[in-house]
Residue frames as a rotation matrix with the C-alpha (Angstrom) as fourth column:
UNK 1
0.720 -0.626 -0.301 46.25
0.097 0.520 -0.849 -14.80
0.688 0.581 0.435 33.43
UNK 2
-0.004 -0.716 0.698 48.34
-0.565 -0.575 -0.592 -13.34
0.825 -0.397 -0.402 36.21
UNK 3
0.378 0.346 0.859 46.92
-0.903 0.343 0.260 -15.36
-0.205 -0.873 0.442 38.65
UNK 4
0.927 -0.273 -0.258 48.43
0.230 0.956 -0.183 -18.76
0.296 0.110 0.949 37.00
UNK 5
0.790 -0.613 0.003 51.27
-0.199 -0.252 0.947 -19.62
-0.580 -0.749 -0.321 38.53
UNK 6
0.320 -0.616 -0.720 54.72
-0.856 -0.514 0.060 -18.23
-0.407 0.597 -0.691 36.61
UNK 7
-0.756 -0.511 0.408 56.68
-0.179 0.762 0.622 -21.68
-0.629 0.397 -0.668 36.55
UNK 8
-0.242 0.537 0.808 53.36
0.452 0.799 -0.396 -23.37
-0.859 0.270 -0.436 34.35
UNK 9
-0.995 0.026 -0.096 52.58
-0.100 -0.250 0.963 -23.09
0.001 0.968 0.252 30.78
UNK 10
-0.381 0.918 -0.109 49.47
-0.454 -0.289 -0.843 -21.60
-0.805 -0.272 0.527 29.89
UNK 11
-0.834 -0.551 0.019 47.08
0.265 -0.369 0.891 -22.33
-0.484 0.748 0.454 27.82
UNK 12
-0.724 0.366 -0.585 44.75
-0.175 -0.917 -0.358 -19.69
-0.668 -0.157 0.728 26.38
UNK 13
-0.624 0.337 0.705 41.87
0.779 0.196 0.596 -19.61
0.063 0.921 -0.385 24.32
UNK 14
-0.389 0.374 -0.842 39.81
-0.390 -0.895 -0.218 -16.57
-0.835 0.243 0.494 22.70
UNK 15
0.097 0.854 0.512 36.75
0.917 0.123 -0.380 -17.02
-0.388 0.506 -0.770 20.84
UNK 16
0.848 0.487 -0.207 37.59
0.422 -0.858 -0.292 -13.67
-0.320 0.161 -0.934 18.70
UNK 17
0.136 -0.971 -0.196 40.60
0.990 0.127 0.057 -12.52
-0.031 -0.202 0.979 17.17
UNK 18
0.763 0.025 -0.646 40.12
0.053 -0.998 0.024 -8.85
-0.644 -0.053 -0.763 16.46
UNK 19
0.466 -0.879 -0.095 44.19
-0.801 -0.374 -0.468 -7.45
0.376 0.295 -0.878 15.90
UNK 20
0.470 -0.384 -0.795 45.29
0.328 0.912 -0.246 -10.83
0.819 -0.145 0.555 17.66
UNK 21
-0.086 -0.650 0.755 45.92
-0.720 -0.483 -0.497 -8.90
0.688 -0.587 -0.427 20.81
UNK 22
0.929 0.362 0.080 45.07
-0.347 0.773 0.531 -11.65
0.130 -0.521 0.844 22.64
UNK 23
0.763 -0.638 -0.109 48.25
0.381 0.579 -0.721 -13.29
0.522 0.508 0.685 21.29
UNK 24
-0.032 -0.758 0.651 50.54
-0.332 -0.607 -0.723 -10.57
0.943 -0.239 -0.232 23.05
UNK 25
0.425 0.035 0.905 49.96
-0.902 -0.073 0.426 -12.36
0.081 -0.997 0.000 26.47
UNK 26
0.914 -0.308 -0.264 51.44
0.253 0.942 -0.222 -15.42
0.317 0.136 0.939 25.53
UNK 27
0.428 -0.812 0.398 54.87
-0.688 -0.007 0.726 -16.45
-0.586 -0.584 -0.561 27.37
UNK 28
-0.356 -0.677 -0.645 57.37
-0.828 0.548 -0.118 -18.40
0.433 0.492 -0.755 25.88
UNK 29
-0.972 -0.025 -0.235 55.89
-0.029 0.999 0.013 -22.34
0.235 0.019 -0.972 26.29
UNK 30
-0.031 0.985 -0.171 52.31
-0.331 -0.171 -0.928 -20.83
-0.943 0.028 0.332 26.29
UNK 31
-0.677 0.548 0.491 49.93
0.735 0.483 0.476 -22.24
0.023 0.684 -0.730 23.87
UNK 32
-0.507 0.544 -0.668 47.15
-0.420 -0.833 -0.359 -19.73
-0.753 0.099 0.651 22.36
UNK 33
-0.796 0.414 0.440 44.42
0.591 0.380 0.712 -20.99
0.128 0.827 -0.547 20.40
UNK 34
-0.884 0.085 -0.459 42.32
-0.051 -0.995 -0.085 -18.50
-0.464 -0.052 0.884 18.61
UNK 35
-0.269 0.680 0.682 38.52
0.904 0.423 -0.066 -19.00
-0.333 0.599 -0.728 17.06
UNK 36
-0.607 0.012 -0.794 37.84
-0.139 -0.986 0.091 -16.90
-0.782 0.166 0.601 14.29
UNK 37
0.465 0.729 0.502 34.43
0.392 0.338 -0.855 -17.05
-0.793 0.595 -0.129 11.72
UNK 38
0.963 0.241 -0.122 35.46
0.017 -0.506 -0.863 -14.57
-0.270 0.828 -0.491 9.31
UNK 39
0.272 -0.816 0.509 39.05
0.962 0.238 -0.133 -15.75
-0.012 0.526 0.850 7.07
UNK 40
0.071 -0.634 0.770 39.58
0.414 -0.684 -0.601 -11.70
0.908 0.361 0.214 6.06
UNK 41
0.748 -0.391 0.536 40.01
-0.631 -0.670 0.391 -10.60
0.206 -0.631 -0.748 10.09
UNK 42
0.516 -0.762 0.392 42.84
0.569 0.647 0.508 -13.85
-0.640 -0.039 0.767 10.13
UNK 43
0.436 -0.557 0.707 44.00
0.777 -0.164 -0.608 -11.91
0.455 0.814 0.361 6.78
UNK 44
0.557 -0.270 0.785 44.30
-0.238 -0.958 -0.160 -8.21
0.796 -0.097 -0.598 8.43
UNK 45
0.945 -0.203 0.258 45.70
-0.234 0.135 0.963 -9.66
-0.230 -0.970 0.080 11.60
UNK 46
0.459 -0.823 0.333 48.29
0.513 0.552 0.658 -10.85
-0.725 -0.132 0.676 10.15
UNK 47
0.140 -0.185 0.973 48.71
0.929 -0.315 -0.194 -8.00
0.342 0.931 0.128 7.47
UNK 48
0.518 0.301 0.801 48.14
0.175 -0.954 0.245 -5.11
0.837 0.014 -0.547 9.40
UNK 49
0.726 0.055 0.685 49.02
-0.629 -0.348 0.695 -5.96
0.276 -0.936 -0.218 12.92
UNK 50
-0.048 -0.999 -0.016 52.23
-0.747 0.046 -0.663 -7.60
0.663 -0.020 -0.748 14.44
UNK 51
0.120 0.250 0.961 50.69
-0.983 -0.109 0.151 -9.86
0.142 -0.962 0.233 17.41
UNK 52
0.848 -0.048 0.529 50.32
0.137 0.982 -0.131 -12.92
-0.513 0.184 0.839 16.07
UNK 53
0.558 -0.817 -0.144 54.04
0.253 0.332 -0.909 -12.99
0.790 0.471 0.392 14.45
UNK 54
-0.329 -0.928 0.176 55.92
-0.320 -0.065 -0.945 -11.46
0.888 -0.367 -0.276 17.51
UNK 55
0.569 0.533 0.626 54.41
-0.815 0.264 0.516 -13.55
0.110 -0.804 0.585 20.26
UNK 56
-0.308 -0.839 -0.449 56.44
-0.917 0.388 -0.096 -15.82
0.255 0.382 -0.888 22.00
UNK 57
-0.218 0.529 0.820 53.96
-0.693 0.508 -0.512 -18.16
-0.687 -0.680 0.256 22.43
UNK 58
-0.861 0.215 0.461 52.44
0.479 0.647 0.593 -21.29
-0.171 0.731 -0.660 19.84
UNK 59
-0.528 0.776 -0.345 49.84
-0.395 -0.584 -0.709 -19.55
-0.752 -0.238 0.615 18.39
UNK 60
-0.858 0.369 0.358 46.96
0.514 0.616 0.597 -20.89
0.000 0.696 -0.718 16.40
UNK 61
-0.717 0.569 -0.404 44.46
-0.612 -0.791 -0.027 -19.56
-0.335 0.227 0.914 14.54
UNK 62
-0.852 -0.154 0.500 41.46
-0.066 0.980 0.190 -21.70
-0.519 0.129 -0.845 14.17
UNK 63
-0.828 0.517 -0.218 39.04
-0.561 -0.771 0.302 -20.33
-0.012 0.372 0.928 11.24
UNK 64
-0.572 0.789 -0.226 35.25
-0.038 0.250 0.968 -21.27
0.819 0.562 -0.113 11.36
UNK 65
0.492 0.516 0.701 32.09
-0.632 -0.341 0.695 -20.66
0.598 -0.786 0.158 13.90
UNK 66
-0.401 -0.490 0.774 34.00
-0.827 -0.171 -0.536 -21.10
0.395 -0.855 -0.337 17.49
UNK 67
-0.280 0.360 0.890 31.44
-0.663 0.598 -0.450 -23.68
-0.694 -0.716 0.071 19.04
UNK 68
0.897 0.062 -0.437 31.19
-0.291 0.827 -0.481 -25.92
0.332 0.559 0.760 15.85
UNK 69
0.280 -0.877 -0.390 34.75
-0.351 0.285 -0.892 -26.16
0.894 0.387 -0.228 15.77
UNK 70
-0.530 -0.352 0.772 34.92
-0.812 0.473 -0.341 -26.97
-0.245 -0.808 -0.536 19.66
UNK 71
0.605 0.745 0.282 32.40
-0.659 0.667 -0.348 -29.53
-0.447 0.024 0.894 18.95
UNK 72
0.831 -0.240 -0.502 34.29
-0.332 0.509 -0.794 -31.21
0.446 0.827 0.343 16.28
UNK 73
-0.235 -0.886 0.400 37.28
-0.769 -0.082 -0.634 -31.03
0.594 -0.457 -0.662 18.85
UNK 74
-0.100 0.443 0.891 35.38
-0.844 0.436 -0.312 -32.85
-0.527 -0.783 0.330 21.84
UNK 75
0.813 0.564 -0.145 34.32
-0.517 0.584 -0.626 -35.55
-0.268 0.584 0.766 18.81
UNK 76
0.601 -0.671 -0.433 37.53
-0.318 0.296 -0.901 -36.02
0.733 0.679 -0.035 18.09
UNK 77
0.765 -0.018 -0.644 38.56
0.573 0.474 0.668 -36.40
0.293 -0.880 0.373 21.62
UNK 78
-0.357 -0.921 0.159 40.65
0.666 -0.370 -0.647 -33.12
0.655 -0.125 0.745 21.72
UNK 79
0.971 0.236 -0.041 39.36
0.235 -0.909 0.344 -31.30
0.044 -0.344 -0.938 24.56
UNK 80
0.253 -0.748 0.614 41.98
0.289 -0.547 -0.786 -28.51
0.923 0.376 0.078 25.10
UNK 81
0.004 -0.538 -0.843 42.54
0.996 -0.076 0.053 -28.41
-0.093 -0.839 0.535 28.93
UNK 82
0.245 -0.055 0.968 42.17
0.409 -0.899 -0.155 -24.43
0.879 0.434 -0.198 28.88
UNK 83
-0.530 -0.197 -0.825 43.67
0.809 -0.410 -0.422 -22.33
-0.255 -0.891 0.376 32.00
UNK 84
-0.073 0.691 -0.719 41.31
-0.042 -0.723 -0.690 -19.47
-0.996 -0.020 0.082 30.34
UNK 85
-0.654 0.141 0.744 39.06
0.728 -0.150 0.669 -18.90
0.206 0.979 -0.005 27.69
UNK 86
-0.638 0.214 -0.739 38.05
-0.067 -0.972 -0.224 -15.65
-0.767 -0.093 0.635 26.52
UNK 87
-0.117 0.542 0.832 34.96
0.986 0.165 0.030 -15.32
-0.121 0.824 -0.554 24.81
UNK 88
-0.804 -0.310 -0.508 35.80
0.137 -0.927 0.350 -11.31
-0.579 0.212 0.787 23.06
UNK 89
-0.980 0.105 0.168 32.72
0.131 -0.295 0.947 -11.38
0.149 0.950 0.275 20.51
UNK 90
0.048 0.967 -0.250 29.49
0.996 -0.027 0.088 -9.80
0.078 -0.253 -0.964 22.08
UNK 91
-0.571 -0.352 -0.741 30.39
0.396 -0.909 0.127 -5.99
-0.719 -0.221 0.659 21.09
UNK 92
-0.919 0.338 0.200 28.64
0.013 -0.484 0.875 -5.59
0.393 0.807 0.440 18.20
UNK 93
-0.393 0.892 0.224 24.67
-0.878 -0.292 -0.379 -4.79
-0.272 -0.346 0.898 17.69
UNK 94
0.590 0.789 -0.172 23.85
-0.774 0.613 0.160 -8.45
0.232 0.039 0.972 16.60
UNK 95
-0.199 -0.604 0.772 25.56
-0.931 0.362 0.043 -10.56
-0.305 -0.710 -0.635 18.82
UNK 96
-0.413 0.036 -0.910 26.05
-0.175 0.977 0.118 -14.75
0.894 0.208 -0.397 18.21
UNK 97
0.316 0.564 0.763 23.59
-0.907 -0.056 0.417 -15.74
0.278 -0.824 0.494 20.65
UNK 98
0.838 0.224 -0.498 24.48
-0.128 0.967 0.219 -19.34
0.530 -0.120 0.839 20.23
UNK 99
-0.070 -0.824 -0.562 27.57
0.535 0.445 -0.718 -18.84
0.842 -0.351 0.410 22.31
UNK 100
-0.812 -0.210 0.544 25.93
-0.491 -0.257 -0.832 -17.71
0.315 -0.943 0.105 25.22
UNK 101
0.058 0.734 -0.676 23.93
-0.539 0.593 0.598 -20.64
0.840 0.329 0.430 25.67
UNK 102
0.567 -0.329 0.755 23.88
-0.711 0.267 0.650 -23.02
-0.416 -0.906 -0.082 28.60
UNK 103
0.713 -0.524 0.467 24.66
0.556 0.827 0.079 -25.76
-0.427 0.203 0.881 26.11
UNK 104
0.583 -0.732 0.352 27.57
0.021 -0.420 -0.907 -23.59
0.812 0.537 -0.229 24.60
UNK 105
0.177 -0.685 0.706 28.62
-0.924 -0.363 -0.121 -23.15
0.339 -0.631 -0.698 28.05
UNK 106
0.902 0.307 0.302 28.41
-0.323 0.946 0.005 -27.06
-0.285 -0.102 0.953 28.51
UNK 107
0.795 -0.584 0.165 30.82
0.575 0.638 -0.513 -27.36
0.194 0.502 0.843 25.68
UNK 108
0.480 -0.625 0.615 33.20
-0.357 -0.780 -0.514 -24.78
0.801 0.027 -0.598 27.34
UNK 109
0.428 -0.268 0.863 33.57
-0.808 0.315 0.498 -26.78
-0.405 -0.911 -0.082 30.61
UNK 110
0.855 -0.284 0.434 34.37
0.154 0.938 0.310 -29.74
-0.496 -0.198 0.846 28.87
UNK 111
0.385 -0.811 0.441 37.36
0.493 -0.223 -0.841 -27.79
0.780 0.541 0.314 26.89
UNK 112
0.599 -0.014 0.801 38.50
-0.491 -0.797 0.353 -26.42
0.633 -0.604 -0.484 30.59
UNK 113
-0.579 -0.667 -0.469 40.94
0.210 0.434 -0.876 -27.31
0.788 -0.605 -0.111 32.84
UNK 114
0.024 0.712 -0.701 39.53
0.870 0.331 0.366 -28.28
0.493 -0.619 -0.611 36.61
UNK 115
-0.304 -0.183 -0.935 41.09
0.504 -0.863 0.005 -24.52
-0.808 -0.470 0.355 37.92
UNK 116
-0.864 -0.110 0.490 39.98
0.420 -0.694 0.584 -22.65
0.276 0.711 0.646 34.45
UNK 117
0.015 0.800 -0.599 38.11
0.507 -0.522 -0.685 -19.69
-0.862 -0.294 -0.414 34.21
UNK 118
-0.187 0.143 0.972 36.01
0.981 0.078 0.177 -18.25
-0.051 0.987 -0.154 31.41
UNK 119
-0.638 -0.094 -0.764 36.31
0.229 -0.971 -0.072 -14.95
-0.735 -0.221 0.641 30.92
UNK 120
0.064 0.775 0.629 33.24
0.997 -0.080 -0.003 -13.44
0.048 0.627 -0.777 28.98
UNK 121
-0.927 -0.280 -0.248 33.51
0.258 -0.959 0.119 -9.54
-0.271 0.046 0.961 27.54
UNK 122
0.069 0.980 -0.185 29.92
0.980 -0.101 -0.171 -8.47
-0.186 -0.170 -0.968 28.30
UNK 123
-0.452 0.202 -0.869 30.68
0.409 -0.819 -0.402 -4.82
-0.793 -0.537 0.288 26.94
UNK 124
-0.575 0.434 0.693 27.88
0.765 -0.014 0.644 -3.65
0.289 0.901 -0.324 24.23
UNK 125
-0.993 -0.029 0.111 26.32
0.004 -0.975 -0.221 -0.26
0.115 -0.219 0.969 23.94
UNK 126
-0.662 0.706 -0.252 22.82
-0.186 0.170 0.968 -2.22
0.726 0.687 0.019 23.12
UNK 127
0.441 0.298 -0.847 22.77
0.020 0.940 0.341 -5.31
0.897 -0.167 0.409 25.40
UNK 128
0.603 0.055 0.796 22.73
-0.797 0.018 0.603 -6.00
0.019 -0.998 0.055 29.22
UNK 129
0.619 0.106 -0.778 24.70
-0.278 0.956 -0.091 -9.30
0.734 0.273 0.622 28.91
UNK 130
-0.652 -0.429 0.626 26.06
-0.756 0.307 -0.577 -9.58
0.055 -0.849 -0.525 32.71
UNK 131
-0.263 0.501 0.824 22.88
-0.799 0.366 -0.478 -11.30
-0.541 -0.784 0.304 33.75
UNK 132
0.476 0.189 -0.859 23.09
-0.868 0.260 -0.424 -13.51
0.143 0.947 0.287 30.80
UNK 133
0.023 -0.658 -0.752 25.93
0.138 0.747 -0.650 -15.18
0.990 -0.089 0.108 31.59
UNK 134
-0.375 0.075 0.924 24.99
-0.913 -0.201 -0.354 -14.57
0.160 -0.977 0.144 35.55
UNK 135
0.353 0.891 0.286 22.07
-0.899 0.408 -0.160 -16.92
-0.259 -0.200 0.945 34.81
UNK 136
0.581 -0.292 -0.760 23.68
-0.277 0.807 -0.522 -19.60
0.765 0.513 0.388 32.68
UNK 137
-0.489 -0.858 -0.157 26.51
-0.194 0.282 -0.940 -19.80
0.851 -0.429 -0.304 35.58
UNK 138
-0.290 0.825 0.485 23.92
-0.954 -0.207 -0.218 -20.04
-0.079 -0.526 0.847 37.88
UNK 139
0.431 0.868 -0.245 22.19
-0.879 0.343 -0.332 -22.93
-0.204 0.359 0.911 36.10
UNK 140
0.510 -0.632 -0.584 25.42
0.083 0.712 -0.697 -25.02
0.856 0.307 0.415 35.76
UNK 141
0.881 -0.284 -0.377 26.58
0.457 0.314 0.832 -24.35
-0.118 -0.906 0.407 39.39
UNK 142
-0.234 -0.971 0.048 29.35
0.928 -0.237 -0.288 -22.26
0.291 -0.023 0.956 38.76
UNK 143
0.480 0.394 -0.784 30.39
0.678 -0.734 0.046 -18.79
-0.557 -0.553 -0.619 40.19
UNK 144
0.169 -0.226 0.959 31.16
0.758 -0.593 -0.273 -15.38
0.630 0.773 0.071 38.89
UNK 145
0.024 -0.224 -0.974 32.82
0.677 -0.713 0.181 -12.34
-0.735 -0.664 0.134 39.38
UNK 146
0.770 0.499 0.397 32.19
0.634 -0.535 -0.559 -9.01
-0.066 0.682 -0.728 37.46
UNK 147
-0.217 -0.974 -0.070 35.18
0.857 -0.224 0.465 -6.91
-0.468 0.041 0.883 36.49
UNK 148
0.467 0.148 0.872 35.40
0.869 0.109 -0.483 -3.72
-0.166 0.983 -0.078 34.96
UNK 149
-0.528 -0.807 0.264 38.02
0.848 -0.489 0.203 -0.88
-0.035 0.331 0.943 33.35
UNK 150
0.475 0.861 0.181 36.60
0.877 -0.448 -0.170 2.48
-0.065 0.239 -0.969 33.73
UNK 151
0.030 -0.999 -0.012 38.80
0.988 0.031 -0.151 4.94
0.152 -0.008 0.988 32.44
UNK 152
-0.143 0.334 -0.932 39.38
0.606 -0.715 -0.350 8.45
-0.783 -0.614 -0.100 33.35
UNK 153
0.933 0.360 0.009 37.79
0.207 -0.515 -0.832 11.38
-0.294 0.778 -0.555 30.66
UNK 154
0.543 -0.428 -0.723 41.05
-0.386 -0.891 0.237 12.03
-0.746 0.150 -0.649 30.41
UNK 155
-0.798 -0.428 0.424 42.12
0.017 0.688 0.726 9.13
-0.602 0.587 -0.542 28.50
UNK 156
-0.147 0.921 -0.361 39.41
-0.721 -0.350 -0.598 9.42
-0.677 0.172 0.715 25.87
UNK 157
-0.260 -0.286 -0.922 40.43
-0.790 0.612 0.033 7.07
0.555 0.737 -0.385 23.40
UNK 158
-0.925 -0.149 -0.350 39.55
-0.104 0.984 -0.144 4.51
0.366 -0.097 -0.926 25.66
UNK 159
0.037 0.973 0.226 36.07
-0.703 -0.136 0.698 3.11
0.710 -0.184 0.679 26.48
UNK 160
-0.080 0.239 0.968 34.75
-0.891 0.417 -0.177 1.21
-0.446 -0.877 0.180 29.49
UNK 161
-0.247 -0.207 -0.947 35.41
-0.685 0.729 0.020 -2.52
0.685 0.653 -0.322 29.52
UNK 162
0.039 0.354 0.934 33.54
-0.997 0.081 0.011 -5.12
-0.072 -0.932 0.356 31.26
UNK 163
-0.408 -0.296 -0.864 34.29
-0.337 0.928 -0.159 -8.79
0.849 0.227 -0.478 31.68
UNK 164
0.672 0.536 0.511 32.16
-0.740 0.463 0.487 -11.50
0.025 -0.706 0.708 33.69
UNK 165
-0.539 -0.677 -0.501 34.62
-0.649 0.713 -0.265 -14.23
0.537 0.183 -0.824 34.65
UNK 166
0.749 0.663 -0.008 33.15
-0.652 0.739 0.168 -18.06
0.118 -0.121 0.986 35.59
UNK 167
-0.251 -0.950 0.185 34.45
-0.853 0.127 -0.506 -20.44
0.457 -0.285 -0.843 37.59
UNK 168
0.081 0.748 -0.658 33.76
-0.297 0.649 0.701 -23.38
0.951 0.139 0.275 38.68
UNK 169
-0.063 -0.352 -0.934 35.62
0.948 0.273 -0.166 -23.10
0.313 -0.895 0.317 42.05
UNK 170
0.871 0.409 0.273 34.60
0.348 -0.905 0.245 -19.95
0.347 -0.119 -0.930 44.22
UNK 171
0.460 -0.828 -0.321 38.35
-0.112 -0.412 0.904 -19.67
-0.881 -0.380 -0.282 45.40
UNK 172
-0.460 -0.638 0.617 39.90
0.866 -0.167 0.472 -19.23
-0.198 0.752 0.629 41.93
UNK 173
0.192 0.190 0.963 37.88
0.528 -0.847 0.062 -15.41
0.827 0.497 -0.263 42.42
UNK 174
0.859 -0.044 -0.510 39.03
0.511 0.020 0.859 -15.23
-0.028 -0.999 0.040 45.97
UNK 175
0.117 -0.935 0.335 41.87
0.988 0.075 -0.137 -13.54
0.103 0.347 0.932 45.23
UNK 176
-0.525 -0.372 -0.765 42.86
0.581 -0.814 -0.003 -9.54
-0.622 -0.446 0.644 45.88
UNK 177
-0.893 -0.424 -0.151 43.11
0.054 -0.433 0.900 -9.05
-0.447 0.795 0.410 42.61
UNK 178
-0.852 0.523 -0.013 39.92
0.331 0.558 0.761 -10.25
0.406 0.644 -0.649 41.86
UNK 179
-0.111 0.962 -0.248 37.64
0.830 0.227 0.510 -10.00
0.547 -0.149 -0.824 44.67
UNK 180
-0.553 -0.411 -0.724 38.75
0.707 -0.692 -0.147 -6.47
-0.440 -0.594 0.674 45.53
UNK 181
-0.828 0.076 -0.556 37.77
-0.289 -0.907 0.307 -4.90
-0.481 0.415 0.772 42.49
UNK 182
-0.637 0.711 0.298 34.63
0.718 0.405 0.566 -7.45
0.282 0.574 -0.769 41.57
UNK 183
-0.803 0.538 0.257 31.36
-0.595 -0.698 -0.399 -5.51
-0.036 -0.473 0.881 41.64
UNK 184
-0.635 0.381 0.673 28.12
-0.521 0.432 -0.736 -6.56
-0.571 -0.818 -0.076 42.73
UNK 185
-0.642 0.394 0.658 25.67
0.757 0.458 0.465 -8.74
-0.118 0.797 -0.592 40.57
UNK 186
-0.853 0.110 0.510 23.53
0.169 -0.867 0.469 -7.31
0.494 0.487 0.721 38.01
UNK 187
-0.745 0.660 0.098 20.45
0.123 0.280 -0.952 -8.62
-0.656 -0.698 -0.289 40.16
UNK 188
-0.098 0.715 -0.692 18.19
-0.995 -0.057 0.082 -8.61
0.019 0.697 0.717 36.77
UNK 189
-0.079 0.461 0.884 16.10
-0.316 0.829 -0.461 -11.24
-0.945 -0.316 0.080 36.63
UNK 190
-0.414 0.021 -0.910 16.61
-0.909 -0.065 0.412 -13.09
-0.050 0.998 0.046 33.10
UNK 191
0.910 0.364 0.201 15.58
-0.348 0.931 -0.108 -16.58
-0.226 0.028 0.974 31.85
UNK 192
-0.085 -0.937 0.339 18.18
-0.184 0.349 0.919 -18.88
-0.979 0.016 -0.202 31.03
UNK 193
0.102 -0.154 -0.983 19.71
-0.930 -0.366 -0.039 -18.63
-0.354 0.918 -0.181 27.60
UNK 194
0.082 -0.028 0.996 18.89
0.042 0.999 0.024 -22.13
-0.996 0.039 0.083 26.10
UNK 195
-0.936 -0.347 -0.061 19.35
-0.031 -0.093 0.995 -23.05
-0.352 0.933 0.076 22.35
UNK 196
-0.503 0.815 0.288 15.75
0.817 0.339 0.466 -23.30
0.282 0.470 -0.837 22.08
UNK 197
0.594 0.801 -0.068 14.84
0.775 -0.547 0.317 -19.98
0.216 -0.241 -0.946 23.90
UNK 198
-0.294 -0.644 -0.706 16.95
0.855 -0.508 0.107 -16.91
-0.428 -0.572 0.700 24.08
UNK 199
0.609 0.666 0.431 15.64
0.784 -0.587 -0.202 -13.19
0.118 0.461 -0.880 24.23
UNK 200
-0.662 -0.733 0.159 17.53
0.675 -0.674 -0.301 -10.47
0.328 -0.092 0.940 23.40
UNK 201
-0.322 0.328 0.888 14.67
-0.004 -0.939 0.345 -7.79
0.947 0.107 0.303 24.05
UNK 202
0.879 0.471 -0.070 14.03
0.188 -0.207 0.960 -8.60
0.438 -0.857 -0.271 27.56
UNK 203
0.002 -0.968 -0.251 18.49
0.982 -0.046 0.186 -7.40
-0.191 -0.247 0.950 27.93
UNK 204
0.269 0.155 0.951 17.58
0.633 -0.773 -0.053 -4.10
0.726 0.616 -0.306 25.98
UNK 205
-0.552 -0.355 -0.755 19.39
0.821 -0.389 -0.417 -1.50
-0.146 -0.850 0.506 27.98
């Protein structure tokens, strides 16, 4: 997000709301748009947690499975022109495979802007899922950089945090910021993750 430049309104998208922290990066004339499956984490977010109400950004919350609902966008002729989408919902032990598809990524380029980059949180205690989305970018011509947060024991409360970011231009990871701290591919050899074929047991860490 830092990398867009200050004068331009962003605008975000996040496959996941969680606590709506997402929402706290929004700037005044940002746009956030949030996919979320499950109605009672829209309820606590907005009961429990403060993000989504003190953001000065437009935020939207848009409730049902993430890649129908982009579909139904694209059908309707709304692609959304993203400067970044975050996909936040591959932490658990039974992960939505269908949104790490090639055709899922398919329908992510066509909700991108021509400089966006998808940002994919690949961190799970189970699942390998760099070379997942290594392969799929791969397969669609696009490039990646690996990213990740590795705090010190002394912060305990926090856990390593790893994001794969996709681009379709190799100079939008060319950057300091970026290609200073990117590390190296995973160099596992997966298949590509198709809607007709995708194996979680050959990721098994």
């Amino acid at each position: 997000l830092a990398q867009i430049p200050p004068q331009r309104a962003r605008h975000i998208g996040s496959v996941g709301l969680g606590t709506g922290t997402t929402a706290a990066y929004g700037r005044s004339g940002d746009r956030v748009r949030i996919y979320e499956i499950d109605p009672q984490v829209e309820r606590l977010a907005r009961t429990r947690f403060t993000y989504l109400a003190r953001s000065p950004a437009k935020v939207d919350v848009v409730l049902g499975d993430a890649r129908l609902s982009m579909e139904r966008e694209l059908q309707r002729g709304e692609s959304q022109q993203f400067d970044v989408l975050a996909l936040d919902a591959f932490s658990s032990d039974a992960i939505p495979v269908h949104l790490l598809t090639r055709e899922a990524f398919e329908i992510y380029l066509r909700h991108l802007k021509p400089g966006g980059i998808i940002a994919v949180h690949t961190s799970n205690r189970y699942l390998d899922l760099q070379p997942v989305v290594e392969t799929v970018a791969r397969e669609l011509g696009l490039h990646t950089a690996t990213l990740s947060d590795n705090p010190s024991s002394e912060h305990w409360w926090l856990c390593r945090s790893t994001w794969v970011l996709v681009a379709r231009r190799a100079d939008l990871l060319e950057s300091e910021d970026i290609a200073g701290s990117a590390e190296a591919p995973s160099g596992r050899d997966v298949a590509v993750w198709t809607d007709d074929r995708a194996s979680v047991f050959e990721i098994l860490k």
